[in-house]
C-alpha positions as CSV (number, residue, x, y, z in Angstrom):
1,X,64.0,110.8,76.1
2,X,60.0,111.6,75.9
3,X,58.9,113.0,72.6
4,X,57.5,116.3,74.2
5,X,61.2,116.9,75.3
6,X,62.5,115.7,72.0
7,X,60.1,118.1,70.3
8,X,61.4,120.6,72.9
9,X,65.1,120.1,71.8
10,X,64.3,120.0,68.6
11,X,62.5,123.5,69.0
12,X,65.4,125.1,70.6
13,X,68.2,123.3,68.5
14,X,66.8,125.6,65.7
15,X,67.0,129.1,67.3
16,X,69.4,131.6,66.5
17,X,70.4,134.0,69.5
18,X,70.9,136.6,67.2
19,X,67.8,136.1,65.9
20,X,65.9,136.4,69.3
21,X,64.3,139.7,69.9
22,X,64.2,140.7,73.7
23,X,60.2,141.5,75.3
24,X,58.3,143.7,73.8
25,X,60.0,143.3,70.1
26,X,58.6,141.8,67.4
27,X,60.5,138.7,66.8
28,X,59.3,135.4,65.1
29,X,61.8,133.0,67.4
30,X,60.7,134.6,71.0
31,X,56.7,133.9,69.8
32,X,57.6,130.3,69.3
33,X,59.1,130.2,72.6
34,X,55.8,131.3,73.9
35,X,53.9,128.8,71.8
36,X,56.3,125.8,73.1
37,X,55.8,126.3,76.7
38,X,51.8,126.4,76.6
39,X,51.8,123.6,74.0
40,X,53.9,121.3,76.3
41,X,51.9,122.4,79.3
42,X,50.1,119.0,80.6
43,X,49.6,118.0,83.8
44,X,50.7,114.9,85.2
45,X,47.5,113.7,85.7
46,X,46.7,114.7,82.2
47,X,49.7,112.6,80.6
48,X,49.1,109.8,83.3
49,X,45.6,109.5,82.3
50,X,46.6,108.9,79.0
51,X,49.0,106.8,79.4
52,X,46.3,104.7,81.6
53,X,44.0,104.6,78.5
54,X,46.5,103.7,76.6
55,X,47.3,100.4,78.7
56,X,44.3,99.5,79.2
57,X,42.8,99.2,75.3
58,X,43.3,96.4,73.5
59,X,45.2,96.3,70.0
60,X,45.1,94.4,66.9
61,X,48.5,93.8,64.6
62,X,48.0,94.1,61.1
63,X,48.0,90.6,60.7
64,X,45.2,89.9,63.4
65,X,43.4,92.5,61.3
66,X,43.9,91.1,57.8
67,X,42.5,87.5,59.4
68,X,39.6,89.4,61.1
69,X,38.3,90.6,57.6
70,X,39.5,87.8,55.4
71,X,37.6,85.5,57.7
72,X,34.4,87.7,57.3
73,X,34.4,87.1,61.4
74,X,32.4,89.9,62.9
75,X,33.4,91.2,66.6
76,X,30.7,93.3,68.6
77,X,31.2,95.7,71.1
78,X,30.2,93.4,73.3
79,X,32.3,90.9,72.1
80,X,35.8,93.0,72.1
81,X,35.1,93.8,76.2
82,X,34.7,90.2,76.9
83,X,38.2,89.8,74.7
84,X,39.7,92.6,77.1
85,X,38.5,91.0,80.1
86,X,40.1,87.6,79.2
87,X,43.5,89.5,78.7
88,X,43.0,90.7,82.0
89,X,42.8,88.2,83.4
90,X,45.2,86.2,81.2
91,X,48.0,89.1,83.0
92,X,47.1,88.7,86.7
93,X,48.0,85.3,86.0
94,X,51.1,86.2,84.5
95,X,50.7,84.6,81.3
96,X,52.6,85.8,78.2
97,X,50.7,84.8,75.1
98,X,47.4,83.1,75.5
99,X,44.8,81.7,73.6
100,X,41.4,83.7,74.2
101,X,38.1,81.9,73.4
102,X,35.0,83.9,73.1
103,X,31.8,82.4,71.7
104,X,33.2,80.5,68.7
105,X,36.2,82.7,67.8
106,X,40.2,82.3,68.9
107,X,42.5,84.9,69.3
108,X,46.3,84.9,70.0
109,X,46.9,88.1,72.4
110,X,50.2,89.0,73.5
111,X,49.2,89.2,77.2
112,X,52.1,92.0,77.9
113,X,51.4,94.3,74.9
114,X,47.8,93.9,75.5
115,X,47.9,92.7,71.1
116,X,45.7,90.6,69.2
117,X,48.4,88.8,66.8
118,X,45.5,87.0,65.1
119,X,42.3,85.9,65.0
120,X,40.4,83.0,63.6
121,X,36.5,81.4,63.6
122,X,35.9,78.4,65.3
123,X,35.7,76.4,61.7
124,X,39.3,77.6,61.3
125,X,40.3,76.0,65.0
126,X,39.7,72.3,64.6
127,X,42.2,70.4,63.6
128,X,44.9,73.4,64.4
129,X,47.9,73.4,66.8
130,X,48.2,76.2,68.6
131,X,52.2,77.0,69.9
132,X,54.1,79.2,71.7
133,X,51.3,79.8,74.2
134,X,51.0,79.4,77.7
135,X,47.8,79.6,78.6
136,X,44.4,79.1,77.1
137,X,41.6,81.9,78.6
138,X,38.2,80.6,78.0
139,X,35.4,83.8,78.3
């Protein structure tokens, strides 16, 4: 069930018929009846839209996030589209969870949740095993 609809249940769940006042009466349930159906008014292209945005921006896990500032590792904007563009192209290869290399930093992405599970400098790499990988997306 989407959460609109939920909301919608929800909405109606706590009604009271007898509590209802017919058009043109002042009732406090029928004006939330109005609000509910011009609040949950989007337009498929609307919801698809975001839902397309949503897919297509890239996410860090708390984790990846701690490691980002612990490391002191700074990420430009320029930086986080090359990032994107590796997971990218990390999925139309079908890849899972890959190893992205931009300049001298290493993320871990889950490739199908489009998530940066962490994140570490290139003085943090050497030496390191990487597992539970299967592929390694050099940008």
């Amino acid at each position: 069930m989407k959460v609109n609809e939920l909301q919608i249940n929800q909405n109606f769940d706590s009604f009271k018929p007898d509590q209802v006042k017919g058009p043109g009466q002042s009732g406090h349930k029928s004006n939330q009846l109005d609000k509910i159906g011009k609040e949950d008014s989007k337009s498929f292209k609307d919801i698809l839209n975001t839902k397309l945005d949503e897919n297509s921006s890239l996410k860090f896990s708390a984790h990846a996030a701690r490691r980002i500032q612990e490391r002191e590792m700074d990420i430009t904007p320029a930086q986080l589209s090359r990032l994107e563009n590796g997971v990218g192209k990390a999925q139309e290869k079908g890849a899972k969870n890959s190893l992205v290399l931009v300049d001298k930093d290493a993320y871990i992405v889950s490739v199908k949740n489009k998530t940066v599970v962490t994140a570490m400098p290139q003085a943090s790499t050497t030496g390191n095993v990487f597992t539970n990988i299967d592929s390694v997306t050099i940008i």
